[in-house]
C-alpha positions in Angstrom: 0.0 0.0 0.0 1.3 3.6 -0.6 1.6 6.2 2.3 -1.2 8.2 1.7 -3.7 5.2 1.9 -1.6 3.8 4.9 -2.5 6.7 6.5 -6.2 7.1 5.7 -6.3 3.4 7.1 -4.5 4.8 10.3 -6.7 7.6 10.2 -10.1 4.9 10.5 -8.0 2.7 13.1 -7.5 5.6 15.7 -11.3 5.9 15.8 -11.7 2.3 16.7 -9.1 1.7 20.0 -10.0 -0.4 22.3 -9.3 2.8 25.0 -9.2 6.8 24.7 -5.4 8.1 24.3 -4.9 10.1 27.0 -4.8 14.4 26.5 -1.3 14.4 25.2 -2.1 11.4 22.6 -4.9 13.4 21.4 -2.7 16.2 20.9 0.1 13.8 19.3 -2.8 12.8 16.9 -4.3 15.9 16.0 -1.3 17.8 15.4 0.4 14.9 13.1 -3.2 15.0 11.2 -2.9 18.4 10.5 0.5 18.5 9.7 0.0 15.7 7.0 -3.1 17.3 5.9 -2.4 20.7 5.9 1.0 21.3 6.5 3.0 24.2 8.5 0.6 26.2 10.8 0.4 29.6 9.4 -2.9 30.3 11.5 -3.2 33.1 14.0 -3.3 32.0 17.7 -6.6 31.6 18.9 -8.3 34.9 20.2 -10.0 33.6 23.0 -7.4 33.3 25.8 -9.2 31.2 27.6 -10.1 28.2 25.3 -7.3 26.6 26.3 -8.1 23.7 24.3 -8.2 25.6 20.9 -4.5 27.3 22.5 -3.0 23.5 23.0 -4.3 22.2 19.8 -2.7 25.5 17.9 0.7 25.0 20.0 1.1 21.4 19.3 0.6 21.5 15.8 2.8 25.1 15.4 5.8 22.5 16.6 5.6 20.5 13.9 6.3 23.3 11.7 9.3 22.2 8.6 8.1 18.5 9.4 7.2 17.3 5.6 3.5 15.8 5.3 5.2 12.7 4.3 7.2 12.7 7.7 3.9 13.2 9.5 1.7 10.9 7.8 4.3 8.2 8.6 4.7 9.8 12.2 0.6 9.3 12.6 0.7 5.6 11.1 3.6 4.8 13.6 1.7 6.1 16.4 -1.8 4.7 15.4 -0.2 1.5 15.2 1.5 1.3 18.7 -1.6 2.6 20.5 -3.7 -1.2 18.8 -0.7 -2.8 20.3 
């Protein structure tokens, strides 16, 4: 299988675990997500200071920034896959 559809198959396996990651997982995920789907973070911080979830999602993806969406795809897959175990 290619990467990309490695990745959408990682992408359906991370809704499916047995358990919820815990916060820091979450934010693992989502930021790899983005990074492979979107790529460098070139958004604005949020402007509510105090959704601090919105602040955490923004800062974990802003440190994948130069990471190639390849690199994250594979980073996601890697990560989906040791969380089934």
């Amino acid at each position: 299988m290619e990467l990309q559809q490695l990745f959408e198959q990682a992408v359906t396996n991370s809704k499916l675990l047995a358990a919820k990651p815990d916060n820091d997982i979450l934010l693992q995920l989502y930021s790899l997500y983005k990074q492979a789907t979107v790529g460098d973070n070139n958004e604005d911080a949020p402007s509510n200071a105090f959704d601090f979830v919105a602040k955490f999602k923004h800062e974990a993806w802003n440190k994948l920034k130069g990471i190639t969406k390849e690199n994250a795809m594979q980073q996601y897959i890697d990560l989906v896959n040791k969380l089934k175990g």
